[in-house]
C-alpha positions as protocol buffer text, in pm:
chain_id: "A"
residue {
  index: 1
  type: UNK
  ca { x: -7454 y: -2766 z: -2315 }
}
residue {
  index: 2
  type: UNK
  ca { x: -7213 y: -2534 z: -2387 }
}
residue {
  index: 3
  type: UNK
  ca { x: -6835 y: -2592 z: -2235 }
}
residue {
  index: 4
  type: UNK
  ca { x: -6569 y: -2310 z: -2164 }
}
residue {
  index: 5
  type: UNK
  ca { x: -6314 y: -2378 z: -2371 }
}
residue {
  index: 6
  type: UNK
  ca { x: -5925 y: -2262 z: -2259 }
}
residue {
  index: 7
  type: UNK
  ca { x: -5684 y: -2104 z: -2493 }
}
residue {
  index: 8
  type: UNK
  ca { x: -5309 y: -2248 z: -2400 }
}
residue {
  index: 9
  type: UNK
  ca { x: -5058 y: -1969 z: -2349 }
}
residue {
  index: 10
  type: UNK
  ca { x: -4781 y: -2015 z: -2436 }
}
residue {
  index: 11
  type: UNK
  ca { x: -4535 y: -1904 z: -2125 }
}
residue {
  index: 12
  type: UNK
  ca { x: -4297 y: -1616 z: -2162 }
}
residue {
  index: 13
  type: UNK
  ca { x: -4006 y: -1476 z: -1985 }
}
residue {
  index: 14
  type: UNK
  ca { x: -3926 y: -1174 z: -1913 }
}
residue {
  index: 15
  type: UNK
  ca { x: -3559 y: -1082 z: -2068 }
}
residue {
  index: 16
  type: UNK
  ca { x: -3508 y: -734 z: -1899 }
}
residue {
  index: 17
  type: UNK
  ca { x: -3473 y: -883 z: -1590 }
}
residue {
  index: 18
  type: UNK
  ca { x: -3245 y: -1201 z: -1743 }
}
residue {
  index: 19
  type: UNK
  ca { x: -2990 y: -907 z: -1896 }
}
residue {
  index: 20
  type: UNK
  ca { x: -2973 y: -674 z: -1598 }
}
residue {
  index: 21
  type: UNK
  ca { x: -2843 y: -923 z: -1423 }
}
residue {
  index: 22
  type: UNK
  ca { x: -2606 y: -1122 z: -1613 }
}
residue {
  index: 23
  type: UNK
  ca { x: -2474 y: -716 z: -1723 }
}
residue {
  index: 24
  type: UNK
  ca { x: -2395 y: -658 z: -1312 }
}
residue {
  index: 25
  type: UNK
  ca { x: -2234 y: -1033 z: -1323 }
}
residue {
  index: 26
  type: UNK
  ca { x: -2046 y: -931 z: -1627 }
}
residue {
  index: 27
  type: UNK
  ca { x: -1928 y: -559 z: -1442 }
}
residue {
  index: 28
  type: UNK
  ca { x: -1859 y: -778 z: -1126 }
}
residue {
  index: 29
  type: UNK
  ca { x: -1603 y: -1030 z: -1334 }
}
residue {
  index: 30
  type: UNK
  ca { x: -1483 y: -768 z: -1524 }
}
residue {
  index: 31
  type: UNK
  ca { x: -1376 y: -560 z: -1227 }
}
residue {
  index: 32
  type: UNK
  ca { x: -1248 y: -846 z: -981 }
}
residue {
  index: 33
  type: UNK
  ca { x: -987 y: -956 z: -1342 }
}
residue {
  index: 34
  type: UNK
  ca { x: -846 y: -594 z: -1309 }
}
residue {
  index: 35
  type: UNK
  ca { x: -803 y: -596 z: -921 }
}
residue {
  index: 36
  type: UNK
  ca { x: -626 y: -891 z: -952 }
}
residue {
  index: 37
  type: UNK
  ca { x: -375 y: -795 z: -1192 }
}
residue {
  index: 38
  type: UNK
  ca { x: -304 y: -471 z: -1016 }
}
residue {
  index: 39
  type: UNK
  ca { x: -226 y: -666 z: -699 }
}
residue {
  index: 40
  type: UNK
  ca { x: 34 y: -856 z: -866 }
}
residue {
  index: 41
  type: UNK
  ca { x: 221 y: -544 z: -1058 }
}
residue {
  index: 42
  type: UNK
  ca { x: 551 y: -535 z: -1016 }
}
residue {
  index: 43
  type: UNK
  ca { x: 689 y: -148 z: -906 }
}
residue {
  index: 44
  type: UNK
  ca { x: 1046 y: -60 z: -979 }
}
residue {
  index: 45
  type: UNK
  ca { x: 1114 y: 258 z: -769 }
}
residue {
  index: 46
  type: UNK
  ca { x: 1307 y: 572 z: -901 }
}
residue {
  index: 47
  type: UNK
  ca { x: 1601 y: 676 z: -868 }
}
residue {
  index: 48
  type: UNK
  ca { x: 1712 y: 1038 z: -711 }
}
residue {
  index: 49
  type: UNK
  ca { x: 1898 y: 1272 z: -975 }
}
residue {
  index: 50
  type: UNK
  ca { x: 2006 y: 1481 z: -721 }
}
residue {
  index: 51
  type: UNK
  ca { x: 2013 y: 1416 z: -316 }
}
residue {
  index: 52
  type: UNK
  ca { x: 2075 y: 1673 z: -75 }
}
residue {
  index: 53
  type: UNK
  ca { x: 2312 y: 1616 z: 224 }
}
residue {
  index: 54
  type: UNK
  ca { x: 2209 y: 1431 z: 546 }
}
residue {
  index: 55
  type: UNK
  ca { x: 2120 y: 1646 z: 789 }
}
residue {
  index: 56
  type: UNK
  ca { x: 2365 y: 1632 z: 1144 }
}
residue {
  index: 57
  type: UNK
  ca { x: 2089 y: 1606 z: 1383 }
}
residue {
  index: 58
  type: UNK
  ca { x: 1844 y: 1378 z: 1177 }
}
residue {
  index: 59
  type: UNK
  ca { x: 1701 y: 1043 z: 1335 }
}
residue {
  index: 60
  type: UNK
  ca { x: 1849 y: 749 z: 1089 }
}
residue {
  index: 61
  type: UNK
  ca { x: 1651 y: 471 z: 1078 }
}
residue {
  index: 62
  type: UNK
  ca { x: 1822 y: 171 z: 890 }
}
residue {
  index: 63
  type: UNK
  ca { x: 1593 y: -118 z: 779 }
}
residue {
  index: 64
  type: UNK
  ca { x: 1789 y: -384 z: 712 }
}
residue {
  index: 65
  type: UNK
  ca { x: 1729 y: -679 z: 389 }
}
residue {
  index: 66
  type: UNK
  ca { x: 1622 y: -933 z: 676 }
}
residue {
  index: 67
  type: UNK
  ca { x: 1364 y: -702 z: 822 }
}
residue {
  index: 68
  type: UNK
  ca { x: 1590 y: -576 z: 1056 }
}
residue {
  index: 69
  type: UNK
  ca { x: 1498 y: -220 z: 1244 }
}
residue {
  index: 70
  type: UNK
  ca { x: 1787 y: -31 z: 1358 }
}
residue {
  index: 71
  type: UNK
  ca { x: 1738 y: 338 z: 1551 }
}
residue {
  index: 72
  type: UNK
  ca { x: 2084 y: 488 z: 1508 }
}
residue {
  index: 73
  type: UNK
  ca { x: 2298 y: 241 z: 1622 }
}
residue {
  index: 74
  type: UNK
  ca { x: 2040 y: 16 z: 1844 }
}
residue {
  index: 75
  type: UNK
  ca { x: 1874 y: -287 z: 1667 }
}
residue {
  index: 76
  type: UNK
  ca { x: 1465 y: -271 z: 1802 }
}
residue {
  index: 77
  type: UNK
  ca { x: 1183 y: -497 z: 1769 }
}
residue {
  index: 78
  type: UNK
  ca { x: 843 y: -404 z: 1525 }
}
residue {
  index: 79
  type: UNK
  ca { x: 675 y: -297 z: 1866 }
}
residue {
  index: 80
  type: UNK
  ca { x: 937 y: -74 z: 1998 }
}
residue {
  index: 81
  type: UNK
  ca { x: 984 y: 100 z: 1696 }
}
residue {
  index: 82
  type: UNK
  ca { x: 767 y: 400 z: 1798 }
}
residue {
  index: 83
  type: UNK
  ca { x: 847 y: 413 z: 2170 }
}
residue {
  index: 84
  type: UNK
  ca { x: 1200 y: 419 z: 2050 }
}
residue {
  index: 85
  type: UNK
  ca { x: 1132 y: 729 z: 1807 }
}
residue {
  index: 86
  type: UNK
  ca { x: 939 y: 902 z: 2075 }
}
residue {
  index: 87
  type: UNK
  ca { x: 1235 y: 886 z: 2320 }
}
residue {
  index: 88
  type: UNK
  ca { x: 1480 y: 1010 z: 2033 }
}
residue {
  index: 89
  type: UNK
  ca { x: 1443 y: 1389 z: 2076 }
}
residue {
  index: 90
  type: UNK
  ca { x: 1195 y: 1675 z: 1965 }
}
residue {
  index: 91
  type: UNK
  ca { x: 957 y: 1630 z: 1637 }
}
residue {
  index: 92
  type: UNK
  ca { x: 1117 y: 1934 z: 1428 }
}
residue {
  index: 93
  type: UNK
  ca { x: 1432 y: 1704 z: 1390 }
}
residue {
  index: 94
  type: UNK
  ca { x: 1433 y: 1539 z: 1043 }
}
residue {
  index: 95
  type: UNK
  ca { x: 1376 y: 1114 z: 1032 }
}
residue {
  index: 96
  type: UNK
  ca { x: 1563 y: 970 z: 767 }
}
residue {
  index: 97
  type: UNK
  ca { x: 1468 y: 637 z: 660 }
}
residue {
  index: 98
  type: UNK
  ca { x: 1756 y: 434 z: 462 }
}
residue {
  index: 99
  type: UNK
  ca { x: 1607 y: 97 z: 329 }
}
residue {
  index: 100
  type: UNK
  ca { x: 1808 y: -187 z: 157 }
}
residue {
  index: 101
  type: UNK
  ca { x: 1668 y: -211 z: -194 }
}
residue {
  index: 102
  type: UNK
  ca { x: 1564 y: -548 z: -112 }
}
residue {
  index: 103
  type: UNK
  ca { x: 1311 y: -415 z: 174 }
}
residue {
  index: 104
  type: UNK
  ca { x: 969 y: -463 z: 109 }
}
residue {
  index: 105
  type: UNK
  ca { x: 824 y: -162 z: 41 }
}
residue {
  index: 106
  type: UNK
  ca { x: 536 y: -198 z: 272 }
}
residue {
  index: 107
  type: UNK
  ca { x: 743 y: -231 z: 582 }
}
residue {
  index: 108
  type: UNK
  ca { x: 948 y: 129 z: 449 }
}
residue {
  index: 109
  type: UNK
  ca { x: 586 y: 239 z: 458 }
}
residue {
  index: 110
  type: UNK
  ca { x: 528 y: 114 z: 807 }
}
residue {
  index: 111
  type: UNK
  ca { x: 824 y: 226 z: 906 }
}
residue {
  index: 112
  type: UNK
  ca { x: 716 y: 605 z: 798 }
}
residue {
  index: 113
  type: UNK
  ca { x: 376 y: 584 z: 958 }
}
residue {
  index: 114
  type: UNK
  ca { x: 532 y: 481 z: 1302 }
}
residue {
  index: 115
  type: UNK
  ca { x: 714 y: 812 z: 1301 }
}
residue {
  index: 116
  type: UNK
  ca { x: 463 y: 1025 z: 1186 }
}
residue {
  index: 117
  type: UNK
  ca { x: 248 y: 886 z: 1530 }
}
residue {
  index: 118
  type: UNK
  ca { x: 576 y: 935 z: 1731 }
}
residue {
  index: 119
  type: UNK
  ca { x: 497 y: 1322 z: 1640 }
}
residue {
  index: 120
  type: UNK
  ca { x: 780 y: 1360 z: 1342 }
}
residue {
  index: 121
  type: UNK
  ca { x: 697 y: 1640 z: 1110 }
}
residue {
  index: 122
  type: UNK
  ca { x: 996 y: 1620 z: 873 }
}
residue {
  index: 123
  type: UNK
  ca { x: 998 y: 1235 z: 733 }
}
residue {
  index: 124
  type: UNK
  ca { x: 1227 y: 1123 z: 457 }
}
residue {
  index: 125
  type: UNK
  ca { x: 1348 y: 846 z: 286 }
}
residue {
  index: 126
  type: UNK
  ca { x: 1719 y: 822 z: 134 }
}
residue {
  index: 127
  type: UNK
  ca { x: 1834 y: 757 z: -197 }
}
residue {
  index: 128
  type: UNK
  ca { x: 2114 y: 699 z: -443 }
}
residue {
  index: 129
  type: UNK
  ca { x: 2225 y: 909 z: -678 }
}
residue {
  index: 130
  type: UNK
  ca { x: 2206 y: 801 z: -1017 }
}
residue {
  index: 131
  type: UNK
  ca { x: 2467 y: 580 z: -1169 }
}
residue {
  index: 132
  type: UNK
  ca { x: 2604 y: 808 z: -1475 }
}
C-alpha cells in the first residue's frame, strides 16, 4: 500500500506588504516631528523703516499688554468688539490697530478679522520706526 507522502513548506512572508507599511509609519513620524517644531517657533516681527502719518478720521483700536481692548477712548469686552466697530462710522474710514509688543499676536489677528466682518475695507496695524 502505497501512502501520500507531504512535503513541509516552509512558511513565507510576504515583505512588500511589511515595508509599505512601516514606509507610511515612517512618513507619518517624520511629518508629525516637523509640525511640532513649527508650532513652537518663535517669530520676532519687523520693524517699519518708514511709517506714514495717522490718518485724522481713522478708528484706533489700542490692545493693551493685559489683553485689554480699547475703541478710541472706551475700554470693550472680546464680544463687543465688533458691535462697537460697526457703530463707529462708515467702512471707507481707515482702522488702525496699535498693539503693545507684548500682545499676542493671535489676538492682533483677531482683532483685524473682527473689523474686516464689521465691513472695514482699509485695516492697518501701527508701527515704530526704526531705532537708528
Amino acid at each position: 500500500m502505497e501512502f501520500q507522502s507531504f512535503q513541509r513548506r516552509t512558511p513565507t512572508i510576504n515583505l512588500s506588504a511589511l515595508i509599505d507599511v512601516v514606509f507610511i509609519l515612517v512618513i507619518f513620524i517624520v511629518l508629525a516631528a516637523n509640525f511640532d517644531r513649527i508650532r513652537n517657533l518663535d517669530v520676532t516681527l519687523p520693524e517699519a523703516e518708514a511709517t506714514a502719518s495717522e490718518a485724522p478720521d481713522a478708528v484706533a483700536i489700542t490692545i493693551r499688554e493685559g489683553g485689554a481692548i480699547e475703541i478710541g477712548d472706551e475700554i470693550v469686552s472680546r464680544d463687543e468688539v465688533q458691535s462697537a466697530l460697526e457703530s463707529r462710522g462708515d467702512p471707507d474710514d481707515p482702522v488702525l490697530i496699535l498693539a503693545d509688543g507684548n500682545v499676542a499676536f493671535e489676538r492682533a489677528v483677531w482683532v483685524l478679522g473682527e473689523a474686516s466682518a464689521a465691513g472695514f475695507r482699509n485695516v492697518s496695524i501701527a508701527t515704530r520706526r526704526e531705532a537708528e
